[in-house]
N, C-alpha and C positions, 0 to 999 in steps of 0.2 A: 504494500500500500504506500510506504515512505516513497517508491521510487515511483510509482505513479504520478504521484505527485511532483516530484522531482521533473517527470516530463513535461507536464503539463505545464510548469513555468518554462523549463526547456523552449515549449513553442512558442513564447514567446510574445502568447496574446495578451491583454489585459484581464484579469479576474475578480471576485472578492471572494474571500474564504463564504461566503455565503453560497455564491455559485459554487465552488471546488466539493463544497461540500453535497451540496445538490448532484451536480456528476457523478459524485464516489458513492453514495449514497451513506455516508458516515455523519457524524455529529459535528459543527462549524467548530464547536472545542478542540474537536481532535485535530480538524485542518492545522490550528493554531498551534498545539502542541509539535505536529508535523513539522511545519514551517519551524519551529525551532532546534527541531532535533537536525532538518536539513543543516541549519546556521551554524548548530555546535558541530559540524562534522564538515562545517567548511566547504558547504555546496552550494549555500547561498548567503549572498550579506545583505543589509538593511543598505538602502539608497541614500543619500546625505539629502537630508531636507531642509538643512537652515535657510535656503532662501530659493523664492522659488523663481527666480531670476534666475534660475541654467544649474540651480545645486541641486535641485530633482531629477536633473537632466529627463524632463517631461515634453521637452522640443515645444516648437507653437501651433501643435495638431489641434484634435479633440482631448487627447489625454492631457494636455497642458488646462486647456479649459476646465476639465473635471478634476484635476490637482490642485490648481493655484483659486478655483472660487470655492471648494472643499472649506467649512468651515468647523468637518471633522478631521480628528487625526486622520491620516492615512500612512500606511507603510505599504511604501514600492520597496520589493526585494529584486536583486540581481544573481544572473545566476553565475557561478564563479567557472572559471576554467577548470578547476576538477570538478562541479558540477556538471559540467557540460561533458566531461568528459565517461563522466556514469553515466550521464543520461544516455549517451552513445551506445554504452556495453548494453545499456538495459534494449534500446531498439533492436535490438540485432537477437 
């Protein structure tokens, strides 16, 4: 299930543990827990969000729109080079 998950950022699309969880059919707690267990094993890290002047690196799409008028937290995670590179062994 971790590495499901792990793909599913892999592609790349935009998400919310709300959807992920929906998809997986699991609890949004556990998406959450997921995501941090990815973090402590160095597959994915947290995006710098101090300013959203280009530290989100959310570009000036829709995702910048949905970022920068957010008047919730948000956490954008990235996926790391040895993240990408599990996700790899896991497609195959």
């Amino acid at each position: 299930m971790l590495m499901r998950v792990l793909k599913r950022l892999a592609a790349g699309d935009r998400y919310s543990n709300k959807l992920m969880a929906k998809e997986l059919g699991i609890d949004e707690g556990m998406v959450e827990q997921m995501l941090i267990q990815l973090a402590q094993m160095k597959y994915i890290e947290k995006e710098d969000m101090t300013s959203c002047s280009g530290g989100c690196n959310c570009g000036n799409g829709s995702k910048k729109a949905s970022c920068c008028s957010s008047k919730t937290d948000i956490i954008m995670w990235r996926i790391t080079s040895k993240g990408k590179e599990a996700a790899l062994r896991v497609a195959h």
